[in-house]
C-alpha positions in Angstrom: -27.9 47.8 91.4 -25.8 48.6 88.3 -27.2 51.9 86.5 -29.1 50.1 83.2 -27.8 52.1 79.9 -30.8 52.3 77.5 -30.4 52.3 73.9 -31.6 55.3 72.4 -33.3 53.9 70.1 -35.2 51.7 72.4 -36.9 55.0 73.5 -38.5 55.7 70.5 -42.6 56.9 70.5 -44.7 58.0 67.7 -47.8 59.3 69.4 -50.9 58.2 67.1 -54.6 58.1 67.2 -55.3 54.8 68.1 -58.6 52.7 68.4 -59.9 50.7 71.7 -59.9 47.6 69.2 -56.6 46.7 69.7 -55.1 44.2 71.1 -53.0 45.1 74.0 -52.7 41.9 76.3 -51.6 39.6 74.0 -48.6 42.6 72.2 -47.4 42.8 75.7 -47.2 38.4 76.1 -45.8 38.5 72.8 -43.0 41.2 73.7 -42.1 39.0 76.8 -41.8 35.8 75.3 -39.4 37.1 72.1 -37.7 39.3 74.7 -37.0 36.0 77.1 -36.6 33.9 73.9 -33.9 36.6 72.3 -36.1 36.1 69.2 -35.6 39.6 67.9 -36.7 38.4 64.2 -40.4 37.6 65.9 -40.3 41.3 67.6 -39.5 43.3 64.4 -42.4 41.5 62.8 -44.6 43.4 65.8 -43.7 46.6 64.2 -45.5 49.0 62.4 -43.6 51.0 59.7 -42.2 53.9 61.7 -40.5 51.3 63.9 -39.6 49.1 61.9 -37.4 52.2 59.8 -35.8 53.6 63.0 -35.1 49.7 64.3 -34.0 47.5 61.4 -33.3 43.4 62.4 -29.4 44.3 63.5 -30.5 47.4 65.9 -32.9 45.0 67.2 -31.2 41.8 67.6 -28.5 44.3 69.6 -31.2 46.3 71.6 -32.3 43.2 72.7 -29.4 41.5 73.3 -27.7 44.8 75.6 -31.0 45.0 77.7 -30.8 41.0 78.5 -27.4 41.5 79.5 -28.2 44.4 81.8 -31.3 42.8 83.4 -31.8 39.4 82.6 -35.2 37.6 81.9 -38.7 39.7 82.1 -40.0 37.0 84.6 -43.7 39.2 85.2 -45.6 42.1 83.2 -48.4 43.9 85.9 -50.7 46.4 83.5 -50.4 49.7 85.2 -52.8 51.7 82.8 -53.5 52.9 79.2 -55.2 55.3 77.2 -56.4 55.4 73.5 -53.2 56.1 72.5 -50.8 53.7 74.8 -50.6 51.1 77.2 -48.1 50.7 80.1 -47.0 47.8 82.2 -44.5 47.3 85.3 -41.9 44.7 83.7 -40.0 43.2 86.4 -36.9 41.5 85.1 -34.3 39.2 86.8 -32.3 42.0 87.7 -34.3 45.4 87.9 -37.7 47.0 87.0 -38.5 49.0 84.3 -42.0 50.5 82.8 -42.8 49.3 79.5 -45.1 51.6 77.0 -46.7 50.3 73.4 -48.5 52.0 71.2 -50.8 50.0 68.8 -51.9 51.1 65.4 -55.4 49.4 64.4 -53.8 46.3 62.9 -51.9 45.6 66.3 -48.5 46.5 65.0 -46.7 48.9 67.6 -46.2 51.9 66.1 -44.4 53.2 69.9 -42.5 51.0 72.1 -40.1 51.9 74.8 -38.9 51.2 78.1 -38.2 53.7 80.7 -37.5 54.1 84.5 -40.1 52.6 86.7 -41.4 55.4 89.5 -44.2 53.7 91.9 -47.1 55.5 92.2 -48.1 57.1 94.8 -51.0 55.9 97.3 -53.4 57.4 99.0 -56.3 56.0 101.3 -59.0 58.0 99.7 -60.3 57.6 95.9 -62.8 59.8 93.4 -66.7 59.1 94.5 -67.9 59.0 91.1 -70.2 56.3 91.4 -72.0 56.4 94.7 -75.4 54.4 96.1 -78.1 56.2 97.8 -79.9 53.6 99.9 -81.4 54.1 103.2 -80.4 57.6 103.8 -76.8 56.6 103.3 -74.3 57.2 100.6 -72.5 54.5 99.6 -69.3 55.6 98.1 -67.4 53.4 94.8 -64.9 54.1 92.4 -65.6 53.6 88.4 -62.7 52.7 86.3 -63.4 52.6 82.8 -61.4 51.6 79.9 -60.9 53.2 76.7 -63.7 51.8 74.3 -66.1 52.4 71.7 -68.6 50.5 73.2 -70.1 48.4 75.9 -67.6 46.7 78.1 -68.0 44.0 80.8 -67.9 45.4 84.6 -66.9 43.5 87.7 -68.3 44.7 90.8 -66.1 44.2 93.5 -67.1 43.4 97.0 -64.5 43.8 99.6 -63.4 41.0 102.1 -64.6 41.3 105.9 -63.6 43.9 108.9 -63.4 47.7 107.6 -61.0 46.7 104.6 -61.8 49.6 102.1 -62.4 49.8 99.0 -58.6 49.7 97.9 -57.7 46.1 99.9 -56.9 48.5 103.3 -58.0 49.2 106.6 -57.1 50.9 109.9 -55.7 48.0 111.5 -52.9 47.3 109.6 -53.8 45.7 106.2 -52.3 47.2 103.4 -52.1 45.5 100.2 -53.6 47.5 97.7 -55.1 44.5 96.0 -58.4 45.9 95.0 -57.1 48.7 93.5 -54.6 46.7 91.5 -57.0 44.8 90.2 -59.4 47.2 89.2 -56.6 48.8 87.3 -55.1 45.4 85.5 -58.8 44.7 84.7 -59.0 48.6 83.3 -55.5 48.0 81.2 -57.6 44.8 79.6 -60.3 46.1 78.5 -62.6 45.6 81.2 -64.8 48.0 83.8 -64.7 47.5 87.5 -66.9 49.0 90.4 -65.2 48.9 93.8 -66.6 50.6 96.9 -66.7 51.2 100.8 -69.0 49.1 102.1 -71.5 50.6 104.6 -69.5 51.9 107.9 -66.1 51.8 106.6 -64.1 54.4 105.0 -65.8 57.0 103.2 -69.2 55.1 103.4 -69.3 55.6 107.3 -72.8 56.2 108.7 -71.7 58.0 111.4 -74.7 55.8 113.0 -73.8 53.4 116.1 -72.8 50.1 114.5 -75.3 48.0 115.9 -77.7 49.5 112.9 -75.0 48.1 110.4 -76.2 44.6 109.8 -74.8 41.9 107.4 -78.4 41.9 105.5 -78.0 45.9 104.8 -74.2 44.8 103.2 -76.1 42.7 100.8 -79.0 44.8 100.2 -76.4 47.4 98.9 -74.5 45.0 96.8 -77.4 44.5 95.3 -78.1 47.9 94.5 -75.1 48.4 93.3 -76.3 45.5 90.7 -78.7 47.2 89.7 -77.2 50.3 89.3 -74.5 48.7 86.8 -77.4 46.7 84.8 -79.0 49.9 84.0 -76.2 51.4 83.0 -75.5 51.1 79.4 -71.7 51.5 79.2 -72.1 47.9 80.3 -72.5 45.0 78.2 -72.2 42.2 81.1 -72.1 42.2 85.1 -70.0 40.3 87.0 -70.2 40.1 90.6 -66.7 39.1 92.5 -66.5 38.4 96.1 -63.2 38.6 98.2 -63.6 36.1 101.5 -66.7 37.6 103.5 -67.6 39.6 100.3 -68.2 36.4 98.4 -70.7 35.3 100.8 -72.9 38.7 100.8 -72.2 38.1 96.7 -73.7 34.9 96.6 -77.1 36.4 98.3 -76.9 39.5 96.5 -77.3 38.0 93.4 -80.4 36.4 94.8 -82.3 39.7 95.2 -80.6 41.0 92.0 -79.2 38.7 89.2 -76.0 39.4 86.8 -74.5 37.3 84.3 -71.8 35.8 86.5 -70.0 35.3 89.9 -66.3 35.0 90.6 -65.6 33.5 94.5 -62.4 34.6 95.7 -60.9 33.1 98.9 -64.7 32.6 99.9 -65.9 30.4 103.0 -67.4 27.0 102.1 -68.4 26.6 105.8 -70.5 28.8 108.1 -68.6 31.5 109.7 -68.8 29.7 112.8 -66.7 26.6 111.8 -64.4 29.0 109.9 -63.7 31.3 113.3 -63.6 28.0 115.2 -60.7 26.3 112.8 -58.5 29.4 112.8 -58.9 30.1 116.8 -58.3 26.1 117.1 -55.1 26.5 115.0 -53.9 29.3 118.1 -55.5 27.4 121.3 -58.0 24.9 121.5 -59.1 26.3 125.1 -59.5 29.9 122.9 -61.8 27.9 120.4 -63.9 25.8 122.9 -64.5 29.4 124.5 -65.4 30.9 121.0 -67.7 27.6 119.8 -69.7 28.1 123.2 -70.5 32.5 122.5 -70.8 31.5 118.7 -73.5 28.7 119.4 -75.9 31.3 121.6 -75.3 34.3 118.8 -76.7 31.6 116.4 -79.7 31.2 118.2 -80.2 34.7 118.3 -78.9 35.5 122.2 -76.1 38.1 123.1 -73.3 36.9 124.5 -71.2 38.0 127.3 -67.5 37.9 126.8 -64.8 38.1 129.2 -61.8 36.6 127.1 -59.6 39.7 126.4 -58.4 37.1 123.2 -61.6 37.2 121.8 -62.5 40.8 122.2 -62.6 41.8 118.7 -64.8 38.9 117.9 -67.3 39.4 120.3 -67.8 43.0 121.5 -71.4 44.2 121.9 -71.9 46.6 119.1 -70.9 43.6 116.8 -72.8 40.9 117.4 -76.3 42.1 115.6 -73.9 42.0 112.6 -72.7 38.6 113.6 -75.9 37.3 114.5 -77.3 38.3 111.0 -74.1 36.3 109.4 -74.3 33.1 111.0 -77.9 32.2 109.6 -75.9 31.3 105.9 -74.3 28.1 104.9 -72.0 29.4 101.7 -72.5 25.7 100.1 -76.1 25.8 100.0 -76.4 29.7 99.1 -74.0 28.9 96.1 -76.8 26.3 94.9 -79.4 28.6 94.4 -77.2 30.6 91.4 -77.9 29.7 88.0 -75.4 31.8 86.6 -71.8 30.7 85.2 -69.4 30.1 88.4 -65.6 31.1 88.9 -64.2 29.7 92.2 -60.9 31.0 93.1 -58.8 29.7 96.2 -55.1 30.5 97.0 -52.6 27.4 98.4 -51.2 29.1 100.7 -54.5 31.2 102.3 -54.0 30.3 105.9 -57.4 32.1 106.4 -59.6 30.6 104.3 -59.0 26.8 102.7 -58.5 24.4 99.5 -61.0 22.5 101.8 -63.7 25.7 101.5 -63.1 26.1 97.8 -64.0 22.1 96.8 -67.1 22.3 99.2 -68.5 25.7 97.5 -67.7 23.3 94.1 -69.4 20.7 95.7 -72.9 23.0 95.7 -72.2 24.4 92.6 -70.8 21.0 90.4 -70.7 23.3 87.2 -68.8 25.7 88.8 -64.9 26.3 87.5 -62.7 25.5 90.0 -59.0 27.3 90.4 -56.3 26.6 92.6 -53.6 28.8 92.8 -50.5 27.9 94.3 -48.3 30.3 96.3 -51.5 32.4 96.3 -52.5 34.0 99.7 -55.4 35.3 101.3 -54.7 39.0 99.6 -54.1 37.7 96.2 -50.7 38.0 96.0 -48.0 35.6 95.6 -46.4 33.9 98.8 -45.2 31.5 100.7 -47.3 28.8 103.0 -44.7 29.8 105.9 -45.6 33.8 105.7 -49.5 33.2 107.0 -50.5 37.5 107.8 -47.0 37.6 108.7 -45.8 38.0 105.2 -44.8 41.5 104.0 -48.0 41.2 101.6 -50.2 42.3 104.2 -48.2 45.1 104.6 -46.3 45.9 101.3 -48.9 47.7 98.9 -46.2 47.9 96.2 -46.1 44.0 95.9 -47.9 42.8 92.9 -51.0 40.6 92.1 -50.7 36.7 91.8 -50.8 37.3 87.7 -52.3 33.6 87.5 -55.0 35.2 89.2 -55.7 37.9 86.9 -55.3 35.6 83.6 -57.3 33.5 85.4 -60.5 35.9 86.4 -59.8 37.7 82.8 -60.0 34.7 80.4 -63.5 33.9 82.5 -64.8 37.4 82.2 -64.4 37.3 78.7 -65.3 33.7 77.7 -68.4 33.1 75.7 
């Protein structure tokens, strides 16, 4: 790619004392809409007087002008953090990426605003523990991030999908997206608290107990802990309880035994397990499914199964199926009925895992429920193709960003009234 020649100017910071009041979401929409628009007039009018001396209307009608011809439209903005003092974003344009930084002073002109080199942080599998669960004799272990404020703020806990997917979107067998961390960070950069953890037996909340003593009931037992936990804390001026596939399920009951304000369904089931596991074997061999129905039908009842399909081994192993057994007693459509709570369903077009179908029958028991479709939305909430299915490099890619419909989506419904 062409090496991108900055204006000096552009680089320009003032580093102020700045208040939590302002308005950092809608700066940055602004930025990329008079930036796309080449309406340089509109984006002197966001400066603050420091700027607006170093970067009268010409320099910025030309900074604006060189940086579009270098890298073409700013086609997304992904928030990537912020302090009191600054907030930064990943812009990706047409033709190259580029971190942005503003500054607010407290009547949301940018007193700092610059663009620099984009460097991709670096990932690791383990987080800080600085809000853990006792429950049981086990430590659960979950990661706080907190923005910058001078009062309460809303807090989404986030319960992770199913398998040992971490608290970060990951797990052992190959997953790694990164999408719970991303979010937690984007919901940070706008003003708003979120609670992510490992649930019991994976990652750092491992029992070191056989797995057999890990049922799906103990799951939602700590969710709801975990509940309770945020409602007593007063940092905290709402709680919001979001579920990622499996995790909306053990939401849904967890808010049963312990009640918050709202619930956001992401990629959840609509159908039992059981016709889920069915439809996606079905979709690989119908001889593989009729097989799976059979051991799924006695599990439901409450009997072991023996299982001598090599396919199906990860299914249907011993140590698994008390946890199995425990899941199949819920129907998600008449679990969502029992919440009296505002509702956020959220389903991707192109999920190959979970369904359009899943998210109109979780609507259908909850008829006041907001109901999202996203298209080019997968199963780990990023953006992609129908064709990709797991095969897509978002199951793989961490660096690939959020579906940002999502995120406008889950923030405007966090916030609302």
């Amino acid at each position: 790619m062409k090496k991108i020649c900055l204006l000096p100017t552009l680089l320009l910071f003032f580093s102020l004392k700045m208040t939590a009041q302002a308005n950092y979401p809608a700066a940055a929409t602004k930025v990329q809409r008079y930036y796309n628009q080449q309406q340089a007039d509109s984006l002197y009018s966001m400066f603050g007087p420091a700027i607006k001396s170093a970067l009268p209307p010409d320099k910025t009608r030309a900074m604006l002008a060189q940086l579009h011809g270098q890298l073409g439209d700013m086609i997304r903005l992904t928030p990537t953090g912020g302090d009191a003092n600054s907030h930064t974003w990943r812009a990706d344009f047409t033709k190259g990426t580029l971190t942005m930084l503003i500054a607010l002073n407290p009547n949301n002109l940018m007193e700092g605003f610059r663009f620099v080199p984009y460097q991709e942080k670096k990932t690791t599998e383990t987080e800080v523990d600085n809000y853990p669960l006792s429950a049981d004799g086990v430590t659960i272990h979950g990661t706080l991030t907190l923005p910058v404020s001078n009062g309460p703020v809303p807090v989404v806990l986030l319960i992770a999908g199913s398998g040992p997917t971490d608290r970060n979107g990951n797990n052992n067998s190959g997953l790694k997206t990164n999408a719970y961390k991303m979010l937690a960070e984007t919901l940070q950069a706008d003003g708003i608290a979120c609670l992510r953890y490992d649930k019991r037996g994976v990652g750092a909340s491992a029992t070191g107990k056989p797995e057999t003593d890990i049922s799906f009931e103990g799951t939602v037992k700590d969710a709801a802990g975990y509940i309770n936990l945020l409602k007593a804390d007063k940092r905290f001026s709402r709680v919001i309880v979001a579920g990622h596939s499996e995790g909306s399920m053990i939401g849904l009951l967890a808010l049963q035994r312990s009640p918050a304000d709202r619930f956001i369904s992401l990629a959840g089931p609509g159908e039992p397990i059981d016709l889920i596991l069915e439809r996606q074997l079905g979709a690989q061999s119908a001889a593989l499914a009729a097989r799976a129905k059979i051991m799924l039908d006695s599990l439901k009842q409450g009997h072991r199964v023996t299982n001598t399909e090599p396919a199906l081994q990860g299914l249907f192993y011993s140590a698994v199926q008390p946890y199995m057994m425990s899941w199949l007693k819920y129907a998600p459509q008449q679990e969502i009925a029992k919440l009296k709570i505002p509702i956020l369903i959220v389903q991707g077009a192109t999920d190959i895992q979970v369904s359009v179908k899943d998210a109109q029958l979780l609507k259908q028991g909850a008829p006041a429920a907001q109901l999202k479709i996203i298209g080019q939305m997968n199963h780990v909430l990023k953006t992609a193709p129908a064709a990709g299915g797991v095969n897509d490099t978002s199951y793989t890619d961490p660096s690939l960003p959020l579906n940002q419909e999502l995120v406008k989506v889950m923030e405007d419904f966090i916030k609302s009234r």
